[in-house]
C-alpha positions, -999 to +999 in steps of 0.1 A: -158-147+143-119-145+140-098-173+154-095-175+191-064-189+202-056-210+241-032-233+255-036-271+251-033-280+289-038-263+320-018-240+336+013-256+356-005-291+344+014-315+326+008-346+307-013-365+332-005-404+314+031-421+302+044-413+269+031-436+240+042-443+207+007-436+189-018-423+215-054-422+199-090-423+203-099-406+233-137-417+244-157-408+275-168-437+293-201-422+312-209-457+332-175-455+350-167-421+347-136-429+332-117-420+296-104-445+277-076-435+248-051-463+228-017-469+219-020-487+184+008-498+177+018-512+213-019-530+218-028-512+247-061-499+256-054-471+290-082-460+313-078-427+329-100-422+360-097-379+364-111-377+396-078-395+412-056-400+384-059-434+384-049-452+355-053-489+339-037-505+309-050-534+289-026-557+270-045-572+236-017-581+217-020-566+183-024-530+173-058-516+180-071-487+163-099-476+186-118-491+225-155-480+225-177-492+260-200-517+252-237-511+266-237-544+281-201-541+301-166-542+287-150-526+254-155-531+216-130-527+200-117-518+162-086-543+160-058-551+136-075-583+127-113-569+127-141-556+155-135-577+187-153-575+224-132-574+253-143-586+288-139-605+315-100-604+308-110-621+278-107-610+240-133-622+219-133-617+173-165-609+167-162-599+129-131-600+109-136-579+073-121-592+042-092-566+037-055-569+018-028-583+038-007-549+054-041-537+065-054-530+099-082-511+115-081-474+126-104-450+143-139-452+144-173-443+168-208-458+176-243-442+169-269-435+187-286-466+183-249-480+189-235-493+153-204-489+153-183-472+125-143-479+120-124-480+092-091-492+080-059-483+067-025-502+049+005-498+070+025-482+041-003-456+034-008-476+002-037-450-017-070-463-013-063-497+004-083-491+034-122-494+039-148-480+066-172-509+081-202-509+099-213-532+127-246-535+133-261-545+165-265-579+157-227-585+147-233-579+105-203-564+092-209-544+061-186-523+037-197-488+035-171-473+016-141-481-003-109-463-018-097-450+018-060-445+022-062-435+060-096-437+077-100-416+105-123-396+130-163-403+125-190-383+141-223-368+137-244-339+145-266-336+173-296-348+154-281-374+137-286-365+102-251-356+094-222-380+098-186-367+094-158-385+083-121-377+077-096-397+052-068-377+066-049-383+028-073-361+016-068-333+034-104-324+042-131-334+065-162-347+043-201-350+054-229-373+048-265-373+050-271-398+075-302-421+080-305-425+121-331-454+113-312-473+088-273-462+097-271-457+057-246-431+044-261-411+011-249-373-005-209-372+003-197-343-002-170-319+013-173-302+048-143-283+052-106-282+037-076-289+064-040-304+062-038-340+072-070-337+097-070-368+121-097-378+145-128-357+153-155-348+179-187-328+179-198-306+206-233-298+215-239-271+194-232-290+163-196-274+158-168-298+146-133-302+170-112-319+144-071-329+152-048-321+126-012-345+125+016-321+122-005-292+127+002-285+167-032-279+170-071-284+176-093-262+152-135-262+160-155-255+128-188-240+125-216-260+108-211-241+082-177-257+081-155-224+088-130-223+115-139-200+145-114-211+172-083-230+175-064-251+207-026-250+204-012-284+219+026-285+224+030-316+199+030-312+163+010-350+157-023-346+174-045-369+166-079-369+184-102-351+207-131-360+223-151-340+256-151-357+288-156-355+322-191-353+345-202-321+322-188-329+294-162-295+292-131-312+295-112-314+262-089-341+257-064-344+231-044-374+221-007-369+205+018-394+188+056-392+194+076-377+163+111-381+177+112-351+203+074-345+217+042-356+218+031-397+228+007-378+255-031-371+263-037-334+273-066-318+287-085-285+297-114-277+305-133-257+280-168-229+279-180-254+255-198-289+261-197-322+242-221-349+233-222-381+253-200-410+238-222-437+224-216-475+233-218-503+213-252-519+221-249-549+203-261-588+211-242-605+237-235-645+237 
C-alpha cells in the first residue's frame, strides 16, 4: 500500500488544551470516559473530558513521565523518583528503582493482566543510563532491561505475544516475544527502522501508530513492520499517540514545544480503531 497522507486535527479545530512545555503520554481512561496526557517537566497530570471539553490538572511536584488509571480508582504513575499511586489528593511511592543520580522515569504502559512497564532516562541523554522496569501486581519492581539512553513508547499486539518497545536513540522501534502469563520479555529483535521514534500505540488490527520527535508526523506500520499511512501534525516534536474516545477512533497526538510550535494534544477521528488502555490492577493498602 503506498503512504496515505491526512491532517493532524480536524478541520477548523484547534488545539483543544493549553500549551505545555513537554506534553506526553496520551491514555484513554474507559471508567470516566476521560484522556489523560502529562506535562513532564512541569509535574502535571491533565484530564481531558471530550464530550464537554472539560479539563483537570493535577499538581505532583516533580516531573512525571507517564499517568496510567489504576483498576482500583485513581492514577499510577511512572515518576521522577520511581512508580507512585495517586488518589484521594494524595501521592503515594510505591517503588523507587535503584538508578544513577540525573535519572528519571519516562513513558511506559500496563498489560493485560495490568503490570506495568516504564522505563527511564538521564536528563543529559547520557548513552545507556536509563533502564525499563516492571511492576508487578503485587508492587515488585524488577529490571528488565538495561543500556537504555531514552526509554520510550511500550505496547503489544492484540494477542499479547508481542511487546514493542522504542529507545528513541536508536532510531528504530524493536519487538519482543512476550509471555502474557509470566510478563517475561525473550527474542529482541528489530521491528522497523525510524528517526528518533517516540511513544507508540497499537490499533486493533495489530498495526503500530508510532510518534516520531522532529518528524511532524504520525506513521502506522504493518505487522510486518512497513509503513502504510502517515498523519501530518503541525509540530515538528510529536511524541505520543494513543486511540480514545467511546469507539476507540479518535487519534490523539501529544506535541512538545521547540521554540515556535507544538506544547499541544491534537486529535481526529480516524477509519481505524484502537485497543482499550490497560489499568494498573495492582494490590491496594
Amino acid at each position: 500500500m503506498t503512504d496515505q497522507r491526512t491532517h493532524g486535527h480536524e478541520a477548523g479545530e484547534g488545539p483543544p488544551v493549553p500549551r505545555a512545555a513537554l506534553a506526553e503520554g496520551p491514555r484513554w481512561d474507559a471508567a470516566t470516559g476521560t484522556l489523560l496526557w502529562v506535562d513532564i517537566p512541569a509535574g502535571h497530570v491533565h484530564r481531558l473530558d471530550p464530550a464537554g471539553d472539560e479539563r483537570e490538572t493535577i499538581e505532583l511536584g516533580q516531573p512525571v513521565g507517564v499517568a496510567v488509571p489504576h483498576a482500583s480508582g485513581g492514577l499510577m504513575l511512572a515518576l521522577r523518583d520511581g512508580f507512585a499511586r495517586h488518589a484521594d489528593g494524595r501521592t503515594e511511592l510505591v517503588a523507587r528503582p535503584s538508578e544513577p543520580e540525573g535519572n528519571r522515569m519516562n513513558d511506559g504502559a500496563c498489560d493485560r493482566a495490568g503490570r506495568f512497564f516504564a522505563g527511564t532516562k538521564a536528563e543529559d541523554d547520557t548513552p545507556g543510563a536509563g533502564s525499563l522496569y516492571r511492576l508487578a501486581q503485587d508492587r515488585t519492581c524488577d529490571k528488565v532491561l538495561d543500556g537504555v539512553t531514552i526509554s520510550n513508547g511500550v505496547g503489544w499486539s492484540p494477542d499479547e505475544r508481542l511487546m514493542y518497545y522504542v529507545d528513541t536513540a536508536t532510531d528504530r522501534i524493536d519487538v519482543f516475544d512476550y509471555d502474557p502469563a509470566t510478563g517475561t520479555l525473550d527474542g529482541r529483535r528489530q521491528f522497523a527502522a525510524l528517526p528518533s521514534p517516540d511513544g507508540l500505540t497499537v490499533d486493533a488490527a495489530g498495526h503500530v501508530w508510532v510518534a516520531l520527535w522532529g518528524g511532524a508526523a504520525v506513521v502506522r506500520l504493518r505487522p510486518d513492520g512497513r509503513t502504510d499511512l502517515t498523519v501530518e501534525v503541525p509540530a515538528a516534536n510529536v511524541t505520543s499517540c494513543a486511540f480514545g474516545g467511546p469507539d476507540l477512533d479518535v487519534l490523539y497526538v501529544t506535541t512538545a514545544w521547540d521554540g515556535g510550535a507544538g506544547g499541544e494534544l491534537w486529535r481526529c477521528r480516524t477509519p481505524h480503531t484502537g485497543l482499550p488502555a490497560n489499568p494498573y490492577r495492582g494490590l491496594t493498602p
